[in-house]
N, C-alpha and C positions, 0 to 999 in steps of 0.2 A: 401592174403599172409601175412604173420604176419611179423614184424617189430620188429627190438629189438634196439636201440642205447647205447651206453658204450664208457665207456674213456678206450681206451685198450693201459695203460701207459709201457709197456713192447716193443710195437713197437711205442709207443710216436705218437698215431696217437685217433683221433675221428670217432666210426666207426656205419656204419647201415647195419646190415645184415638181410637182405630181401631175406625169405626163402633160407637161404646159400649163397647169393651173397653178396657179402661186399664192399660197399660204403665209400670210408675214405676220411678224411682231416689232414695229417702231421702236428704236432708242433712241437716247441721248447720249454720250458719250461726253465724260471729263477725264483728265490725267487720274488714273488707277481705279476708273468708276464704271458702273453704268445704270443708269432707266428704264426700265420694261416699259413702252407707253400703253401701246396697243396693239390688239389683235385681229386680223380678219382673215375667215375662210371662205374663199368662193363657196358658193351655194350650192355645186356641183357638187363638194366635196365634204357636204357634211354627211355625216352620222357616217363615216370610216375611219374613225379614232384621226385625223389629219391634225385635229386641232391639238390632243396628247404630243404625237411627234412631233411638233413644231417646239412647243414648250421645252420636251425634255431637249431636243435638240439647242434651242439657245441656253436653259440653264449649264448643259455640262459645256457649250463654248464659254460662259461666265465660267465655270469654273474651270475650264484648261488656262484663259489669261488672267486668272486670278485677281477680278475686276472684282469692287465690295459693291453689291446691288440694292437697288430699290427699285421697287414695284409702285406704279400706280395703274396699272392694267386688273382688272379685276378676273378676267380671264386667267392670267400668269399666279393671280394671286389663290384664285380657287386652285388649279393645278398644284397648288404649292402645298395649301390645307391637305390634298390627299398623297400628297410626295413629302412628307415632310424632312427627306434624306435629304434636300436641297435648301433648309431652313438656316445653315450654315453658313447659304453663301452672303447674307442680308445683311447691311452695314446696321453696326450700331443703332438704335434706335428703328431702325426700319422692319422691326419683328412687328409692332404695333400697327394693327389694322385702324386707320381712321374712319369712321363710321361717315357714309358719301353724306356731303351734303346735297339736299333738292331746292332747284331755286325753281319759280314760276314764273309766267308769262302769260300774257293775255291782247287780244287787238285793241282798236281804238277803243271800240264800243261796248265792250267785257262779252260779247255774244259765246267766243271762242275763248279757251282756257288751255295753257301747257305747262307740261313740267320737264324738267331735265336734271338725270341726277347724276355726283360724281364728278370728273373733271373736265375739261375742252380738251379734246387729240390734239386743237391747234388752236389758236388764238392770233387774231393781228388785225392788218387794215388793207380792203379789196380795193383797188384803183380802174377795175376793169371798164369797160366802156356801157356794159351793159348791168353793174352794179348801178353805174352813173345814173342811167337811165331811168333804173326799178327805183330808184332810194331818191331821185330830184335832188342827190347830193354828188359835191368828188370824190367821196370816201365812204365807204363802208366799212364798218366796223362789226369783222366777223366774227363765231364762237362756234367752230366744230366739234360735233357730238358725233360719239358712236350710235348708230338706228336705233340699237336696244334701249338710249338712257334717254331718249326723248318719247313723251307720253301725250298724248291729249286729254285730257280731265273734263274737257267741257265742249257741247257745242260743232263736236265732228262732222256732222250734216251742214255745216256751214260755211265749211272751209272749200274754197276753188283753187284748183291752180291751172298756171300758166308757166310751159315752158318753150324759148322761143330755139334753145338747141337741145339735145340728149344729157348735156352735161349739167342740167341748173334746172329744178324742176320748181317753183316759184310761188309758193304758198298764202293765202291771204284772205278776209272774210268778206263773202257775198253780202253782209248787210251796209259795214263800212268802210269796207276796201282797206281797211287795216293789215299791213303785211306783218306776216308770222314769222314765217322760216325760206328756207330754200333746201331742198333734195338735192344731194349731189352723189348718184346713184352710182355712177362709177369709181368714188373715192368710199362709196360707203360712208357718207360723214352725210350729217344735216348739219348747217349753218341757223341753230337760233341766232335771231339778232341779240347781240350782246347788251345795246341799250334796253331794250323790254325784260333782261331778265330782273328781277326784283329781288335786290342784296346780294347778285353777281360784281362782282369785284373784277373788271376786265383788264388783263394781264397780258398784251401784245408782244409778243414775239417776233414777228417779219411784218414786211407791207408785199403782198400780193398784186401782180401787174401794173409795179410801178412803170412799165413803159409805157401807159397809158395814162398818166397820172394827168390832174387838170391842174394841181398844187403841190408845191412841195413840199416836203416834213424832213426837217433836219432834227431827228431825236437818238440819231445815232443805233438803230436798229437796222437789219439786212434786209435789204430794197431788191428784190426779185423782178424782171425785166417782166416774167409772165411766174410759174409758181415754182415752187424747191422740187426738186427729182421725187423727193417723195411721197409728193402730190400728182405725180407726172406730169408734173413741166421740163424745163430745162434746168434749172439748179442757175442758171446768169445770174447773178448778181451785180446792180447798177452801184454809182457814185452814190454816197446819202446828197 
């Protein structure tokens, strides 16, 4: 099956597409920098070393544009443990593994219990019309997780959901309709709600479907029309 890897800077991300299936690693990008965020492999494409070539494949492009790296992908970071010939390319201080922290969560009623450990792929606030709807508020206030760093601890038999498209699988407890999370299977991210997490510190980055918004937020943050390219939206960016 043939192999192609690219810097595909439009969704800010490192990607391998193997025979159509596309393998990435999320950055962030500063003047002479860069962020490993995240990693995903279609499910198709596991247990064929895909997730190795992807890795080596973005470290030696950090290393042809001689960008000084950090990691907060834990994936890039294990890869690295057993590659240690790429330990070189890591800015100052960024040799030191931070040990993740776990925040918890739980519904109205404590019936259901979660954990999420390590950091959010994405953080901000959802204006969508059907966030609106789930939340009885104009704003929701998301915290996306990779599938693996969210847990249930407590109460699994209790949890229903409800989704009303493919894209938002809608989470929350059968005794007090307390909502938990929402599945969002085709980005591979679960949205904990950021308010329920407990000594979560929420750190927004964009507002999500601002064209749908019921209020405005002028906090000087980027106002996506619907989501950034590399959620697969459009990348629009509105006025604040």
């Amino acid at each position: 099956m043939a192999e192609n890897f690219r810097d595909n800077e439009d969704r800010s991300r490192f990607e391998l597409d193997v025979g159509g299936a596309i393998a990435f690693i999320t950055y962030r990008k500063s003047p002479g920098a860069i962020t490993l965020v995240h990693t995903e492999v279609p499910p198709e494409l596991g247990g064929q070393g895909v997730g190795s070539k992807l890795g080596r494949g973005a470290l030696d492009a950090v290393r042809a544009e001689g960008w000084k790296l950090s990691v907060e992908c834990d994936f890039v970071r294990s890869f690295m443990t057993k590659h240690p010939e790429y330990n070189d390319l890591l800015a100052p201080g960024a040799q030191e593994k931070k040990i993740a922290t776990t925040y918890r969560a739980g519904c109205f009623c404590g019936a259901v219990e979660l954990e999420v450990t390590g950091k959010p792929a994405f953080a901000g606030y959802c204006h969508c019309r059907d966030c609106q709807a789930w939340s009885a508020a104009p704003i929701n206030a998301f915290s996306l997780w990779p599938s693996a760093s969210v847990r249930i601890t407590k109460g699994e038999a209790e949890i229903a959901t409800f989704h009303k498209t493919e894209n938002s699988y809608r989470k929350y407890c059968k005794i007090c309709g307390g909502h938990l999370m929402t599945d969002h299977p085709r980005m591979r991210l679960i949205d904990v709600y950021a308010n329920l997490l407990q000594g979560f510190v929420h750190e927004p980055t964009l507002h999500a479907n601002y064209g749908s918004k019921m209020v405005s937020v002028k906090d000087g943050l980027p106002k996506y029309r619907d989501l950034p390219a590399e959620l697969g939206g459009s990348g629009e960016v509105l006025p604040d």
